[in-house]
C-alpha positions in Angstrom: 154.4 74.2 118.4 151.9 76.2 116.4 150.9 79.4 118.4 146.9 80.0 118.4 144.8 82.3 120.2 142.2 81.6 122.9 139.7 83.8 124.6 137.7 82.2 127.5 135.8 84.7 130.0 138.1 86.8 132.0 141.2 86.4 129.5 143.0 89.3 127.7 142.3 90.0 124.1 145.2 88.5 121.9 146.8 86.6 124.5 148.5 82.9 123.2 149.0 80.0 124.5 151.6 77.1 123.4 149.8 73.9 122.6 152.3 70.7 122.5 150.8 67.5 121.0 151.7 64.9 123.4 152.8 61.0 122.3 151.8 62.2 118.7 147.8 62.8 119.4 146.2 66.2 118.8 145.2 68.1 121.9 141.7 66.7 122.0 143.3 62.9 122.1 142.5 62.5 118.4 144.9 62.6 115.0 144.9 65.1 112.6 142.5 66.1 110.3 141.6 63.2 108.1 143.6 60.8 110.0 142.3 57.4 110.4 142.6 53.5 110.4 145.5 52.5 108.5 146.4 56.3 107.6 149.7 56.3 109.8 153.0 55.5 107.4 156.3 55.3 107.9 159.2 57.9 106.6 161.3 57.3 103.8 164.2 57.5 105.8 163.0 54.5 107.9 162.7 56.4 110.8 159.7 55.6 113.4 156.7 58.5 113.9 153.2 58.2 114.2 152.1 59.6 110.9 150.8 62.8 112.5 154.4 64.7 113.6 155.7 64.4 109.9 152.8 65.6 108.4 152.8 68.9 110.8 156.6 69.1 110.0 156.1 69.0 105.9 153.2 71.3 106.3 155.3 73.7 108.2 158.3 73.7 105.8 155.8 74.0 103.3 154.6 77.1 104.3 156.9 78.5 106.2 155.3 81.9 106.2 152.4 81.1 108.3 151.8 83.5 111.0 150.0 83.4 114.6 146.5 84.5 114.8 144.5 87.4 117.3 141.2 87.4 118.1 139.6 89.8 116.1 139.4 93.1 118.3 135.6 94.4 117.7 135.1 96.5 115.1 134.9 100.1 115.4 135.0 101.6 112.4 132.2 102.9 109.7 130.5 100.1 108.0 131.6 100.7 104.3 128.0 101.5 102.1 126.7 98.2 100.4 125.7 99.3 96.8 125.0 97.3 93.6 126.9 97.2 90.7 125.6 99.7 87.8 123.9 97.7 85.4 123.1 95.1 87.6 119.6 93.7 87.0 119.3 92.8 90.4 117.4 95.9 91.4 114.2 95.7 89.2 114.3 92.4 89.4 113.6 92.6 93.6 112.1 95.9 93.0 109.2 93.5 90.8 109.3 90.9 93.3 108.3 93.5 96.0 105.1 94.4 93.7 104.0 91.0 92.9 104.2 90.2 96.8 101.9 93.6 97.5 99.7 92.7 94.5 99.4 88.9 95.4 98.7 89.3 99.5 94.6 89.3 98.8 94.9 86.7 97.0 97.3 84.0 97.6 98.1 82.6 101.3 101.2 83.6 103.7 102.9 80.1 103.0 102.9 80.8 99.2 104.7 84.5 99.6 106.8 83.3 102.9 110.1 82.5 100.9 109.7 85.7 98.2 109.4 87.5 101.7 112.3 86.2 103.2 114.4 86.7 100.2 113.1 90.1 100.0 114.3 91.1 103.8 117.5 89.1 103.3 118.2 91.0 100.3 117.9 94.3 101.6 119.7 92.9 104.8 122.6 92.0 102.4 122.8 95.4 100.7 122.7 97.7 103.9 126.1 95.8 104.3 129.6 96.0 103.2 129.9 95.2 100.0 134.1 95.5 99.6 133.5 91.6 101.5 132.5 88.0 100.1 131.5 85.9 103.3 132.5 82.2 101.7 131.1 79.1 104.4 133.2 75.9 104.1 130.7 73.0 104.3 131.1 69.4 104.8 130.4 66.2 106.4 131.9 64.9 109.3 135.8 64.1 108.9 135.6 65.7 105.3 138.7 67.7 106.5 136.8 71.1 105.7 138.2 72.3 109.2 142.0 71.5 107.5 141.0 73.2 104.5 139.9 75.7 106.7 143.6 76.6 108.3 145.3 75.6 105.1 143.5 78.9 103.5 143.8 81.0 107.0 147.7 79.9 107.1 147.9 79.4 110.8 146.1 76.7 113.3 142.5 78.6 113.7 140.1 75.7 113.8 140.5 72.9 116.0 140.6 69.4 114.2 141.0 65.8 115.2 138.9 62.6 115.4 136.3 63.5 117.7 133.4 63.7 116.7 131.8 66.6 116.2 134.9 68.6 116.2 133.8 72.1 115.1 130.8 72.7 117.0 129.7 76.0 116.1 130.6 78.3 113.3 134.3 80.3 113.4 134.6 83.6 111.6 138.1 84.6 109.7 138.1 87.6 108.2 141.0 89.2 106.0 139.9 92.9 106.4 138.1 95.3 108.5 134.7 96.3 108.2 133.0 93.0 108.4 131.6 93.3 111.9 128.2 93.9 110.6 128.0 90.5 108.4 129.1 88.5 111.1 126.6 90.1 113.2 124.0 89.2 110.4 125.6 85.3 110.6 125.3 85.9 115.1 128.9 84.2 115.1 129.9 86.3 118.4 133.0 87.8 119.1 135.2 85.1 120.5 134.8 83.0 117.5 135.9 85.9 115.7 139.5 85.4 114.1 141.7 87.5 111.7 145.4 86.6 110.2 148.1 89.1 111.2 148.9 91.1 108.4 151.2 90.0 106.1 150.8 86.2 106.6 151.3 85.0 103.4 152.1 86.7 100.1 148.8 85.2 98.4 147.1 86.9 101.1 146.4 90.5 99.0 144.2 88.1 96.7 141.8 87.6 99.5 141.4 91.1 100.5 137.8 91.5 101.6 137.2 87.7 102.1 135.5 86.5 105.2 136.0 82.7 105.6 133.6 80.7 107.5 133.8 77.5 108.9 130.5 75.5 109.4 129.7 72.6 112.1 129.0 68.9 110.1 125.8 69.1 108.3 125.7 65.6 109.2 126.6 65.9 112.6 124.4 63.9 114.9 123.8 67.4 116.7 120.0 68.5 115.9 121.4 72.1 117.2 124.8 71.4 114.7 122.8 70.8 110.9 120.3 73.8 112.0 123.5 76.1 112.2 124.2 74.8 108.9 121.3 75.5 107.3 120.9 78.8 109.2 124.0 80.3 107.8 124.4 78.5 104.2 120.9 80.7 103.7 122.9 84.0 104.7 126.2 83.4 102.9 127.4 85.1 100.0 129.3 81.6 98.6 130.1 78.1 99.9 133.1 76.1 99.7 131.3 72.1 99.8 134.1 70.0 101.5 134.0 66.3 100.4 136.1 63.2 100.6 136.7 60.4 98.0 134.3 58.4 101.0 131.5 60.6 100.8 131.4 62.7 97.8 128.4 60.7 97.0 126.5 60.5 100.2 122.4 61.2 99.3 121.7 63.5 102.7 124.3 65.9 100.7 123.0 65.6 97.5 119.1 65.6 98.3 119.6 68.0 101.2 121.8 70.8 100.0 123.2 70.2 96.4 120.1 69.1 94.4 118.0 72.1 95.8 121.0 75.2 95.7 122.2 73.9 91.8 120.8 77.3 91.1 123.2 78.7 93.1 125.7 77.1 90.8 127.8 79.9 90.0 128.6 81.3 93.9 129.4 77.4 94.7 133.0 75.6 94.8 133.0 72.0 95.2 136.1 70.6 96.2 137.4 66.7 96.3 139.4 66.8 99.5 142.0 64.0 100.3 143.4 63.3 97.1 146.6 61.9 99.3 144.6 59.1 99.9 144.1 58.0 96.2 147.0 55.7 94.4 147.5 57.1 90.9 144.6 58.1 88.4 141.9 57.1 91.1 141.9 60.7 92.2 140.7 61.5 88.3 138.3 58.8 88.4 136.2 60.3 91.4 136.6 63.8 90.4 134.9 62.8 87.5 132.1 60.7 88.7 132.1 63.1 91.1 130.9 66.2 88.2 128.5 63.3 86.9 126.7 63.2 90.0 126.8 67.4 90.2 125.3 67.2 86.7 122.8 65.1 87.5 121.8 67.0 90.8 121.0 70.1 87.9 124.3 72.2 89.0 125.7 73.8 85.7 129.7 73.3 86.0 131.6 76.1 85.3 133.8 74.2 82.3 135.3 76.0 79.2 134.5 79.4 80.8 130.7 78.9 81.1 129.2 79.9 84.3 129.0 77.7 86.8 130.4 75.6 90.4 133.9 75.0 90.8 135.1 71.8 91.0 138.3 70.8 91.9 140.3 68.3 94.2 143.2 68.8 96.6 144.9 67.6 99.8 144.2 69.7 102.8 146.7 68.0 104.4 149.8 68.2 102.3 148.8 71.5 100.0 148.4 69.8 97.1 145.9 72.1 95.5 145.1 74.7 97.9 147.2 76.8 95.9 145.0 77.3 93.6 141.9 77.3 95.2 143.1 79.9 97.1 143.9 81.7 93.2 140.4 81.0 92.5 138.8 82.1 95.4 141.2 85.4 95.5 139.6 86.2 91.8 136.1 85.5 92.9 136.8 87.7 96.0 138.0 90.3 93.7 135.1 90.2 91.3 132.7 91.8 94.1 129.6 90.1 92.6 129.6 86.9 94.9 126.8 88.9 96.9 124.6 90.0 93.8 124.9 86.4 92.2 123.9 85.0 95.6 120.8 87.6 95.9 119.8 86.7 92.3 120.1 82.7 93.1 117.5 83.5 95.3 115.5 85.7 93.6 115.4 82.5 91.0 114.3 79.8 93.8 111.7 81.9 95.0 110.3 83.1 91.5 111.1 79.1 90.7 108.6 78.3 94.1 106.0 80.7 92.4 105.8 79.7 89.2 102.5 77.6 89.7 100.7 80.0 91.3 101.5 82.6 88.2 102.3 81.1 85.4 98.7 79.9 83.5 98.2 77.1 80.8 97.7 78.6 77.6 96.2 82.0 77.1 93.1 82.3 80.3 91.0 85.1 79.8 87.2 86.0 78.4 86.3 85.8 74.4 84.2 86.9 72.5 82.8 83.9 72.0 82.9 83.3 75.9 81.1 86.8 76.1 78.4 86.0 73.5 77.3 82.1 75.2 76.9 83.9 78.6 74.6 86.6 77.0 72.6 83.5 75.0 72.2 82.2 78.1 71.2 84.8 79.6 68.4 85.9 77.0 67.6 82.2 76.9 66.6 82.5 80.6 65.3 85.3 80.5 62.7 84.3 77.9 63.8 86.8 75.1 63.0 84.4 71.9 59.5 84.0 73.7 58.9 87.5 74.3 59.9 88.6 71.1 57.5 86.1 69.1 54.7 87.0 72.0 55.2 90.8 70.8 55.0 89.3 67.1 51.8 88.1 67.9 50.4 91.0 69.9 51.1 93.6 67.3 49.1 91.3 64.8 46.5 90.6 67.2 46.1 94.7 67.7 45.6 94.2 63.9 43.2 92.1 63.7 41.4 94.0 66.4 41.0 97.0 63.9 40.9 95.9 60.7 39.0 92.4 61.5 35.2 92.1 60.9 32.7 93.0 64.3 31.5 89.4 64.0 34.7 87.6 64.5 35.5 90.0 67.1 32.5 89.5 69.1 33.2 85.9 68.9 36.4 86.0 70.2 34.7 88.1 73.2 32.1 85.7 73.4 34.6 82.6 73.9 36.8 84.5 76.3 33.6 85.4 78.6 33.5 81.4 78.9 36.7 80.5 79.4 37.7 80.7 83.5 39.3 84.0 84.6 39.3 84.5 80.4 38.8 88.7 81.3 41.6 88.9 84.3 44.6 89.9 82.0 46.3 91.7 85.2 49.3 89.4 84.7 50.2 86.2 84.2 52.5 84.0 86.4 54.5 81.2 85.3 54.2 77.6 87.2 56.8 77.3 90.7 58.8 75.1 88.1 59.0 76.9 85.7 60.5 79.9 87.6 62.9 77.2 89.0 64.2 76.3 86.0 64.8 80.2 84.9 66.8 80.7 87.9 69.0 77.7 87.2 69.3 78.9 84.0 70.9 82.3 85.1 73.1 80.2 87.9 74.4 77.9 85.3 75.0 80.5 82.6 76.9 81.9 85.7 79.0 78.8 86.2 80.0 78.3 82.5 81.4 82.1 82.0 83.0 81.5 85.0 84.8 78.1 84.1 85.5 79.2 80.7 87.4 82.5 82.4 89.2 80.4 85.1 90.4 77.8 82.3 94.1 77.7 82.7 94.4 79.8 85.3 96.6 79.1 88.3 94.6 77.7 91.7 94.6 80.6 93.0 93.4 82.8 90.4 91.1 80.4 89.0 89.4 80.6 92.7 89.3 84.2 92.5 87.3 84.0 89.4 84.5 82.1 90.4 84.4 83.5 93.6 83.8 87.1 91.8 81.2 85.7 89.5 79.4 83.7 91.9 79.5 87.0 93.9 78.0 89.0 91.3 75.5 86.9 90.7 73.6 87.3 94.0 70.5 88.7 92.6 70.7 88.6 89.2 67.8 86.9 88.7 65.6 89.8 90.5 67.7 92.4 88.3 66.9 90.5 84.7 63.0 90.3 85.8 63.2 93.7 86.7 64.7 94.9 83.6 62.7 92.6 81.6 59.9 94.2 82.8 60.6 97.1 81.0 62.6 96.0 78.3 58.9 94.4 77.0 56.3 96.3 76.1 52.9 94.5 75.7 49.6 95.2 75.8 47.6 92.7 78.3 44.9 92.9 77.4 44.8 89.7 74.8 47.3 88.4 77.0 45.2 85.3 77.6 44.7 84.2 73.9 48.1 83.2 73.8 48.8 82.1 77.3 49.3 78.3 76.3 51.5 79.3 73.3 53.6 81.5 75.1 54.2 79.9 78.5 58.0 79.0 76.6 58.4 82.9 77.4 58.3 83.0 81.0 61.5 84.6 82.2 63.4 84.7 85.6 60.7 85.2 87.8 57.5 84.4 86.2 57.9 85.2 82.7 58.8 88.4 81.4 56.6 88.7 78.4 53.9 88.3 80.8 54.8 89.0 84.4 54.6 93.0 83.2 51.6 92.3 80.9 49.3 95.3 81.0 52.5 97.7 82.0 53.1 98.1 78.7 52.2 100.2 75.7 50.6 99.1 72.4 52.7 98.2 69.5 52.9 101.4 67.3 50.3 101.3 64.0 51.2 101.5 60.3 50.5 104.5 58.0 48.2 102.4 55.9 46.3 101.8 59.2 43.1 104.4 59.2 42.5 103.1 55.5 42.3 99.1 56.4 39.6 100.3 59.1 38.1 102.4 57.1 37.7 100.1 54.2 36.6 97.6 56.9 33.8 99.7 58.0 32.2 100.0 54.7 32.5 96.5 53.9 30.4 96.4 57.7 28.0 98.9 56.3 28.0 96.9 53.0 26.5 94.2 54.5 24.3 96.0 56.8 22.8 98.5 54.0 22.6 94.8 52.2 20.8 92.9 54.6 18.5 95.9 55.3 17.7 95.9 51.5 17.0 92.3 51.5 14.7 92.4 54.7 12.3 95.2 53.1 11.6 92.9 50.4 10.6 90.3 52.0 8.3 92.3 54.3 6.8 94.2 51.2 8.0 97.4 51.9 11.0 97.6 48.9 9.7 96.4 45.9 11.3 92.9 44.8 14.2 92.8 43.2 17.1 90.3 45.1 19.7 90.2 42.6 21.2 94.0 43.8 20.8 94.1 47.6 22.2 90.2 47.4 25.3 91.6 45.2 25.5 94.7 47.5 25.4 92.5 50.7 27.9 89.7 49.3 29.8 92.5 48.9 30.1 92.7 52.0 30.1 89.6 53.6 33.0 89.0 51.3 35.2 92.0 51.7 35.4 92.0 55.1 37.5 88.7 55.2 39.4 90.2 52.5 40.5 93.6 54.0 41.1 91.5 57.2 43.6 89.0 55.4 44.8 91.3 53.5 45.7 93.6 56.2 47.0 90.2 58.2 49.2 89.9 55.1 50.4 93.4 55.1 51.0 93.0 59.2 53.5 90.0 58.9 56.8 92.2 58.5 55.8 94.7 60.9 54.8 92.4 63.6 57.8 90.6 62.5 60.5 93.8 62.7 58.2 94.7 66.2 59.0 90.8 68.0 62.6 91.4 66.9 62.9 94.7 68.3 61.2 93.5 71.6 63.2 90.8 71.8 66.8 92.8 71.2 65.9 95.4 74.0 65.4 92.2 76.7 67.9 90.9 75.2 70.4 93.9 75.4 69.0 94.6 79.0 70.2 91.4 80.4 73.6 91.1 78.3 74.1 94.8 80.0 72.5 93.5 83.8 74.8 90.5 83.3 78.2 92.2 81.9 77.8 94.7 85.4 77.3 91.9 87.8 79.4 89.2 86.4 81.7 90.1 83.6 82.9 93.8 84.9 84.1 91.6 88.2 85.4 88.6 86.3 87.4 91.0 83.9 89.1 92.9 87.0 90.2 89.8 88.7 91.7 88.5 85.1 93.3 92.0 84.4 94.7 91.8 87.5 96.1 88.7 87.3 97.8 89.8 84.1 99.5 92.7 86.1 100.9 90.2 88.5 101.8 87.6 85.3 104.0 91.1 84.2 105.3 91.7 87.3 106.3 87.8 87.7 108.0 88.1 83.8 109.9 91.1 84.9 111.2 89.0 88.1 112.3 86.1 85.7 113.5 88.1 82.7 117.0 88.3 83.8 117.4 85.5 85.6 121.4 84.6 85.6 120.3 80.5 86.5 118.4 79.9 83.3 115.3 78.9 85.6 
């Protein structure tokens, strides 16, 4: 008869109860614990029992120390202060995870930042908590024996086992010292499924001082409510003890459900082979090690040749044949106080693991100079800066020629203008509908370029955020380069029509630049050598006057003859003119030249400035701070225990 406690409503703490296994079945009409077909056997000395008697017999002369159990009175005294060890680089590692969550809300959805949230509220959960206790789950399928295991570590009958299926139907607390009320309250395992070993149950027992064993339902079990116990405490647990038998050890729902995605959790994870009683000589071996193969391929480092890693081991619930030294193990890893801040740091690693494409860019994103430099080409190119440069060019020669070109040519070009339609209307000069249109695409897909060459490697998110500031910034851009082009050029309009055909290439955003704000402008600045071209252009003038005057009194009578000196004089004349004019076209070229250029570098310069405001200042925030966030994501994996 092994003594157990019960408490049911309107029974007295600590009360027992015998419980007497009738015609050899366990009290719920099943065998024990990893009994089944073809399991019973009969004693070496011949004598008849069902299997299940002599078992309980060896087990009790085994350990003959085992004591009764109490339920677990509720705790009354002072939660001990969690803390973490000094040195640990748990600390900075959550206090950067909190950061890149606050820098990261604007930008990335709830689902993305749900898990780095939750492990954020578990962790500081966790360490408001004792930390003199390691809560360690024992997992398993159904008839793994984990519930066996289970007593086998508590030393007395605590969890009910048998063949019925699912025996353990919600999760049972055993705790080997006080002060653990508030973790089980964090696991909501209420009081009556509370247990705690009398003291002094077992010599091995001042190993697992501060361990709080719990036993878990089947993660298999065909219980919806079961499996979401399971996975509801296995995400609260410092460590877990994975029960497995030689007939299930490779089952997929274990491996794909639980130990493929915790193999970072590797190092606050035992994995134990259970019912090695069952296996005839080295066949116990053979699965053990087929069974690390499997663990190896799932991605859980094994902890081998004092590397960091799971536990694996086998053993016999049943007959003690390796509890022993799990219980050696588990009283070290108890000891070690860490189980907690490895477990917090797992998770830290799985959520920073989760983030990882949402931070972590191909190659080096970010804007050039070359990047800078196409977007401001583009931007002069739609602008029309080229054009209005060479249009300035050829105003300042045309103010040239204007002065030092002869009257007749002038009063020519007057004369042909007078003809021409509209010829003296130089108010201002508007490009065609289409033209404008294609300006303004050219600003939107200058726009689109710098945009794509910033967001180039960038995470979805990030990349999104890019555009979305450039395309933002680049609501009225177009207005704000006409507008600045307007004063960037000064022309004089007044000619503006001479070179309307050659300069319709100029027409900026909004119907050309270099001639939208024709007449607005001021005249291109004069040469020193200026007042002499026009006054040597005057006398040639008066050359030919005084000359043809000359020329005209001798053929009325009045001068006497003599045409060789008034036709010299007035060829003078008639030839010089041309001359000072080319001469002083000749002399204008690098002016007019050094004038275009300048006009063209201040329209140029005022939409690289109009276009660096509204669409590179934005662009460059959202990439510095992604880079902040990029930091705070390095300092989160920097000391990452898992190698992820």
């Amino acid at each position: 008869m092994t003594a157990v406690t019960d408490e049911g409503p309107g029974q007295s703490r600590g009360r027992t109860r015998p419980q007497e296994p009738e015609s050899g079945r366990s009290p719920d009409g099943g065998t024990a614990a990893g009994e089944g077909p073809g399991r019973d056997r009969e004693e070496p000395h011949g004598g008849w029992d069902d299997g299940l008697i002599a078992r309980r017999a060896a087990a009790e002369e085994a350990a003959p120390d085992r004591a009764p159990v109490t339920v677990q009175e509720d705790d009354v005294r002072p939660q001990v202060e969690a803390y973490v060890p000094s040195g640990s680089p748990l600390s900075p590692r959550l206090d950067a995870l909190r950061e890149l969550v606050g820098l990261s809300r604007a930008r990335l959805d709830r689902t993305a930042l749900a898990e780095a949230g939750r492990v954020l509220d578990e962790a500081a959960a966790r360490q408001r908590l004792s930390s003199r206790h390691t809560v360690v789950a024992i997992a398993g399928a159904s008839g793994s024996g984990k519930s066996t295991l289970f007593n086998s570590l508590a030393g007395a009958q605590i969890s009910e086992t048998g063949l019925r299926r699912p025996t353990t139907a919600a999760p049972l607390a055993c705790s080997w010292t006080d002060g653990a009320a508030g973790l089980l309250d964090r696991l909501a395992i209420p009081g009556r499924l509370r247990r705690r070993p009398q003291a002094g149950a077992t010599a091995a027992d001042e190993a697992l001082q501060g361990l709080v064993l719990v036993d878990l339902p089947d993660h298999d079990s065909a219980a919806r409510g079961h499996r979401d116990q399971v996975d509801r405490v296995l995400a609260l647990v410092d460590a877990v003890i994975w029960v497995v038998d030689p007939e299930k050890y490779a089952d997929a729902a274990l491996h794909e459900r639980y130990l493929r995605p915790l193999a970072g959790h590797a190092e606050v994870t035992f994995v134990v082979l259970n019912q090695i009683d069952r296996l005839p000589g080295e066949a116990a071996d053979q699965v053990l090690d087929d069974l690390r193969r499997l663990l190896d391929e799932d991605g859980m480092a094994l902890g081998e040749h004092g590397d960091p890693g799971a536990t694996v081991l086998s053993l016999s619930a049943l007959t003690g044949d390796g509890v022993g030294e799990l219980r050696e193990l588990l009283g070290r890893f108890v000891q070690d106080r860490t189980a907690a801040t490895r477990r917090l740091s797992a998770d830290v690693d799985a959520a920073a693991a989760r983030l990882r494409p949402v931070y972590v860019a191909e190659g080096r994103p970010g804007l050039g100079e070359r990047a800078r430099e196409e977007f401001t080409d583009r931007l002069a190119e739609a602008v029309g800066a080229s054009a209005a440069g060479q249009a300035a060019e050829r105003e300042w020669r045309r103010n040239a020629g204007r002065a030092c070109g002869t009257p007749w040519l002038r009063l020519w070009r007057w004369y042909e203008s007078t003809r021409r339609p509209g010829g003296l209307d130089h108010g201002a000069f508007t490009a065609p509908p289409e033209e404008q249109l294609t300006a303004r695409q050219r600003v939107e897909q200058a726009v689109r370029t710098v945009a794509d060459d910033a967001a180039d490697g960038l995470p979805g998110p990030w990349a999104q955020a890019v555009r979305e500031a450039a395309v933002h910034g680049a609501q009225g851009l177009p207005e704000a380069l006409d507008e600045l082009a307007g004063r960037a050029v000064g022309t004089d309009g007044r000619d503006a029509d001479a070179d309307s055909d050659a300069d319709g290439a100029a027409t900026g955003v909004r119907g050309g630049a270099a001639h939208a704000h024709a007449g607005r402008g001021t005249k291109p600045p004069r040469p020193a050598w200026w007042p002499a071209a026009v006054l040597a252009q005057v006398a040639m003038t008066l050359l030919q006057i005084f000359g043809g005057l000359w020329l005209a009194g001798q053929i009325i009578g009045v001068l006497q003859p003599g045409l060789l000196t008034p036709a010299l004089v007035m060829l003078a004349g008639i030839i010089g003119g041309p001359l000072v004019e080319w001469s002083c076209a000749a002399a204008a070229r690098g002016p007019a030249r050094r004038y275009g250029q300048e006009a063209e570098r201040r329209l140029r310069e005022a939409a690289a400035a109009c276009g660096r405001a509204r669409v590179l200042d934005p662009v460059s925030a959202e990439l510095v701070r992604y880079r902040e966030v990029r930091e705070r994501f390095v300092a989160v994996t920097e000391f990452s225990t898992t190698g992820r």
